[in-house]
N, C-alpha and C positions, 0 to 999 in steps of 0.2 A: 167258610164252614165254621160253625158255633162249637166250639170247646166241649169236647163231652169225654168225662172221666170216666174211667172202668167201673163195672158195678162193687168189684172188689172191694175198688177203695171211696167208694162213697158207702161202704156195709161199714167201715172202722172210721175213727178219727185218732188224732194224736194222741200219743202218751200224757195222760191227765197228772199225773206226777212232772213232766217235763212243761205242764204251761204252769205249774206252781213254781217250777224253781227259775223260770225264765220270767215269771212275773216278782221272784223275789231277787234274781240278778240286777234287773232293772233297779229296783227302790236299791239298792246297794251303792249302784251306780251314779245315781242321784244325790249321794251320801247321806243315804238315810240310817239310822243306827236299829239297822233289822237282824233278830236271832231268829237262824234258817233249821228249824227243826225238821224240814222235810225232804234232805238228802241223804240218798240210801246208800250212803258210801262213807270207809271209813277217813278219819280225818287226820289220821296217822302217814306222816311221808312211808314211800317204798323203802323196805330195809336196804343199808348200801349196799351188801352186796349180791343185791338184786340191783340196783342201779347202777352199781361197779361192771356187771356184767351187762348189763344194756351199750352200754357203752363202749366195753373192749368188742361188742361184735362189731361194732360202727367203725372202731379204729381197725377191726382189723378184714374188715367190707364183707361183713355176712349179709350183706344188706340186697340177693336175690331173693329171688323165688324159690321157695323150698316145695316138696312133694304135698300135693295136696290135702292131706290127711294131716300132714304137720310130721316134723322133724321125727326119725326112729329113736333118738336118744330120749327125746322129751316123753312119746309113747310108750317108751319102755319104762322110764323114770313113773309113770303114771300108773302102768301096771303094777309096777313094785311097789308104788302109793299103796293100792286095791288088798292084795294081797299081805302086806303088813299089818295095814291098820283095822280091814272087813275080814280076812281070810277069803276075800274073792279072787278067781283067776280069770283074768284078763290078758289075751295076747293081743299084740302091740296092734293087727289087724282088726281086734274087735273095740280099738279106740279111735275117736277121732280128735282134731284137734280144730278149732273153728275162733273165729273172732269174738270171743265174747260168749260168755253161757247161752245169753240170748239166743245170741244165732243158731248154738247150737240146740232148744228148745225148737227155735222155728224149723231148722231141718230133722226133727223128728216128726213135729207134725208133719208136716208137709212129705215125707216119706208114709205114713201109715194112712192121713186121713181120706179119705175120696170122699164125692157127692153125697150129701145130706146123713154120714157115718155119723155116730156120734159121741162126743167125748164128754166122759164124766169128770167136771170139775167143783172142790166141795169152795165152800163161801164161806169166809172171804178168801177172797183169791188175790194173784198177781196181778196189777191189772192187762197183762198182756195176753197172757193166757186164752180169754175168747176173743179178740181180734187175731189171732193166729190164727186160732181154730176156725174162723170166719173168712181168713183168707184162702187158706186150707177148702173151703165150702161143706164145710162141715157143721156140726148143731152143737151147741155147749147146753150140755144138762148140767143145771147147778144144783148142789147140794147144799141147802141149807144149814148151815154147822150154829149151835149155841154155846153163846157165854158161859153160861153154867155148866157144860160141861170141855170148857177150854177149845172152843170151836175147832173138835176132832169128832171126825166121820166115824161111824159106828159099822160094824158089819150090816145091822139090819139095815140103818140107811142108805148104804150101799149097795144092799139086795133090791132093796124098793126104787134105784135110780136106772138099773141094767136092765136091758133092752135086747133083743136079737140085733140091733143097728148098734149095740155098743162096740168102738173100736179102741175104745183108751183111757185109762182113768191118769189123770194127772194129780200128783201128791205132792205138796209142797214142804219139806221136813229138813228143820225149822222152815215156821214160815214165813214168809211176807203176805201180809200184813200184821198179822197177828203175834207172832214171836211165837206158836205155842211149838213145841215139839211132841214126838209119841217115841215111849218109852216101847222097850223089848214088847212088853207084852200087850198092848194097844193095836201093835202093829199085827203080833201073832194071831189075836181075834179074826185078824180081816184076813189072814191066811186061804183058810176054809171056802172062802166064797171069790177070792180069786182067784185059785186052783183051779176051781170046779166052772167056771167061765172063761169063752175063749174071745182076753180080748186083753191089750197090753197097757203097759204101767210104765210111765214117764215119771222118776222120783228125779225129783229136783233138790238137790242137796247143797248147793252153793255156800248154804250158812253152818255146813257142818262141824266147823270147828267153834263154833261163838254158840257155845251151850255152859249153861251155870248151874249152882248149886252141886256140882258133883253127879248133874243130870250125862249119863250117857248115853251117846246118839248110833243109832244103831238104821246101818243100809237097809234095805225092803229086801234088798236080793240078796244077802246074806242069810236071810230063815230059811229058805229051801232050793233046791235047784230046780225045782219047775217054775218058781216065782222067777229067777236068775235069768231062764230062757226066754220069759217075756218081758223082760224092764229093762229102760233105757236110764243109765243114770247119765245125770246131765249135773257137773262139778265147773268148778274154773279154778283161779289165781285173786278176783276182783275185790274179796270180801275177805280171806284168808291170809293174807297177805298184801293187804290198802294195795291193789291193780289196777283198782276200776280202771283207767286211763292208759291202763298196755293193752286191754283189751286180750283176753284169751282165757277160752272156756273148753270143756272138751266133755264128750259122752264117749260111754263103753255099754254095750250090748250084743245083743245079737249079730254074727257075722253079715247076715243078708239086708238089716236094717242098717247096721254101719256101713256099707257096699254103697245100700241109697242114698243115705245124708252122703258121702262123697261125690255122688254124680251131681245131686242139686250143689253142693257149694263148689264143684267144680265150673257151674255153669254161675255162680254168684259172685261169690268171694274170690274164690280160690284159697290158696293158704292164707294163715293166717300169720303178722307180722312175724318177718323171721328174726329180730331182732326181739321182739316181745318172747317167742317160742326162746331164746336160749335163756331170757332173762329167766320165762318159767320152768325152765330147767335149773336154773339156779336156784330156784325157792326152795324146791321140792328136794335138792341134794345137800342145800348149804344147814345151818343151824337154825331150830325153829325154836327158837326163842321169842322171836317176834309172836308168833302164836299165841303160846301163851301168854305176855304181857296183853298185846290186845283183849286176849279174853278174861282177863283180871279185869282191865282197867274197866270193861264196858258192862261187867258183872255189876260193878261199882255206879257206874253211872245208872246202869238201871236201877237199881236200890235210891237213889237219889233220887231221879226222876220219879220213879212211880210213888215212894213216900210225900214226895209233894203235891202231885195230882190229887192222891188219895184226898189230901187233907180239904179238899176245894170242893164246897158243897154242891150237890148233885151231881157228882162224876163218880163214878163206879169202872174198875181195868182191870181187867184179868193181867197177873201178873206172871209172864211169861219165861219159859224156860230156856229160850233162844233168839236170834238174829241180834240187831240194835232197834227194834224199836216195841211201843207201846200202842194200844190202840183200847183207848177208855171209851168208854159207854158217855155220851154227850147229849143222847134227847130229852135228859130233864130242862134244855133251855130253851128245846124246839117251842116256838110258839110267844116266847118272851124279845122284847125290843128296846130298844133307847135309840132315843127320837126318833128319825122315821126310819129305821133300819129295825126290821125284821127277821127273825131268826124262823126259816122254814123247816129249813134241812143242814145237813151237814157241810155243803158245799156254800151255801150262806154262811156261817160260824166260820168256815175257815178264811172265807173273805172279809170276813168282821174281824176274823184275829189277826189277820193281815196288814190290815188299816187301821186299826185301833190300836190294835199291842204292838203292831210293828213285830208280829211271830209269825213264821209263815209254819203251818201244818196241811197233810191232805184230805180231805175229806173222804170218810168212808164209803159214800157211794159209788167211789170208783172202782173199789175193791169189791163190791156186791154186798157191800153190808150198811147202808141207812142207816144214822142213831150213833156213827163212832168217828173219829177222828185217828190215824195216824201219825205218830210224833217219832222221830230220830233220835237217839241219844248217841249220834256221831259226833258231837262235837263237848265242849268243856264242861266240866262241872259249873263252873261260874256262868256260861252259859245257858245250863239246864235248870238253875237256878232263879237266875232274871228271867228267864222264858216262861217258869213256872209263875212266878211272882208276876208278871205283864198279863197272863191268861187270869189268874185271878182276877186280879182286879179289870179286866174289862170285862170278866164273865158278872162280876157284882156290881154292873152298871146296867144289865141287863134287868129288864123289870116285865111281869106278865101282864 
């Protein structure tokens, strides 16, 4: 019998950020001397005594199976997050606790979406976001978001994206790819017109704490409590406290939607690690000092980074208010080459800056935005430096 994959998974392909960092593994490997500008995680160890506690759970054998939702202590500790820092109330049932934001991104959709429903997501986006939604069997309407106005969805444009078949708008704040964030009243605009539509709001807040300038980030569900009863917030541990690799993320929303993501990760995952759940009990209760250091330091690194790019002729970057990264404007090169390489698109450029500068970046097309590049300032100043200086000069080898 001939091999025949699900239609599912011949509708997606992999994570296009993860063949960047697996094609920049490799040159590493080979000891190539390559600056990895395009990993989305921070480059800061876990604070000890977030590892201090990983650890005494190991010594002292927490190392079952915890209740599916994830530990009550860690749930509660979460609610009490909510309502400190939003003024929202969260009880410990309308959270869940899951392996990773992701996951818990994918059991939201996967609880709302059904056949050919559809979700509104504005561009550039995550790239994961419409292969979920594609798993899901559901339609991704994209919103076209512009540079010039900090690639944020406007109420009108989100009036002219809804549909009768809309079941979700997903909002990424800060975001990835973009770094932009929306301030109190950007948000309050789009109030009006998702009140008055019945259909739910998945805010994805992972980069909530890595906002600068004295910018403050403000939840979607915190302006009204009719907005409260439709949105899924989906938070973690990965970005807020350098996690990526305990893996644990967790949504709070509605009772009967948090009910569904349990049954599907009941049938997936299950819990999520119980050794990781007490570590992120420890973040959440110990000193957050860490916090803010990281969001000094990466304030700093942006300011570095984007003054260099600036300077590099025909690059234009919106210069953003959150996450760790930048994402400049690059089709002044589309079209230009040195020797037989080509520059068509973005994902050409980042394989030129890959081989050539020895930088690895992701190309914007993955993100739904052609014409831009994505760049990390997870790692050192001296880094973001040479990486700056390498993209020059092989951009000025480039000729039309």
């Amino acid at each position: 019998m001939a091999l025949k994959l699900s239609r599912r998974v011949e509708r997606i392909e992999i994570s296009p950020t993860m063949k960047i960092s697996q094609l920049a593994i490799e040159m590493k490997a080979r000891g190539e001397n390559l600056i990895d500008l395009s990993v989305g995680e921070p480059d800061f160890p876990t604070p000890e005594n977030i590892k201090e506690e990983g650890i005494n759970s190991i010594k002292n054998n927490f190392t079952k199976y915890t209740i599916n939702s994830g530990i009550i202590e860690l749930r509660r500790a979460i609610s009490e997050k909510f309502k400190r820092e939003h003024n929202l109330d969260y009880k410990p049932e309308e959270i869940i606790v899951s392996s990773g934001a992701k996951q818990s991104i994918f059991n939201t959709i996967m609880s709302l979406v059904d056949d050919d429903d559809e979700v509104i997501i504005p561009s550039p986006y995550y790239v994961s976001y419409p292969h979920m939604v594609s798993l899901a069997n559901g339609k991704s309407i994209i919103i076209e978001t512009k540079e010039e106005n900090g690639f944020k969805i406007t109420s009108e444009l989100l009036s002219q994206a809804i549909t009768s078949k809309t079941k979700l708008l997903i909002l990424c704040n800060p975001s990835n790819p973009t770094g932009t964030a929306y301030s109190k009243k950007e948000l309050e605009e789009l109030i009006p017109v998702l009140e008055e539509n019945d259909f739910y709001i998945l805010s994805d807040e992972i980069y909530e704490k890595l906002v600068y300038d004295d910018f403050k980030f403000i939840s979607i569900a915190s302006l009204s409590e009719k907005i409260k009863n439709k949105t899924v917030i989906i938070n973690g541990h990965s970005k807020s406290y350098s996690m990526t690799g305990w893996r644990i993320g967790y949504a709070a929303g509605p009772i009967e939607i948090i009910k569904a993501m349990n049954k599907i990760q009941s049938h997936s995952t299950s819990n999520a690690s119980s050794i990781s759940q007490r570590a992120a009990l420890a973040a959440l209760l110990g000193p957050q000092d860490y916090v803010e250091f990281s969001r000094n330091e990466f304030q700093k690194r942006r300011d570095i980074l984007y003054n260099e790019l600036t300077s590099i002729n025909g690059i234009k970057c919106y210069k953003p208010q959150g996450a760790f990264y930048l994402f400049p404007n690059v089709s002044f090169y589309f079209g230009k080459h040195s020797g037989n390489i080509t520059i068509n698109n973005s994902f050409d450029l980042a394989l030129y800056l890959l081989n050539q500068a020895k930088v690895a970046v992701v190309p914007g097309s993955v993100f739904g935005a052609e014409g831009y590049i994505r760049l990390s300032y997870s790692t050192s100043v001296e880094n973001l430096i040479e990486g700056a200086k390498r993209i020059k000069e092989a951009l000025q080898r480039l000729v039309s």
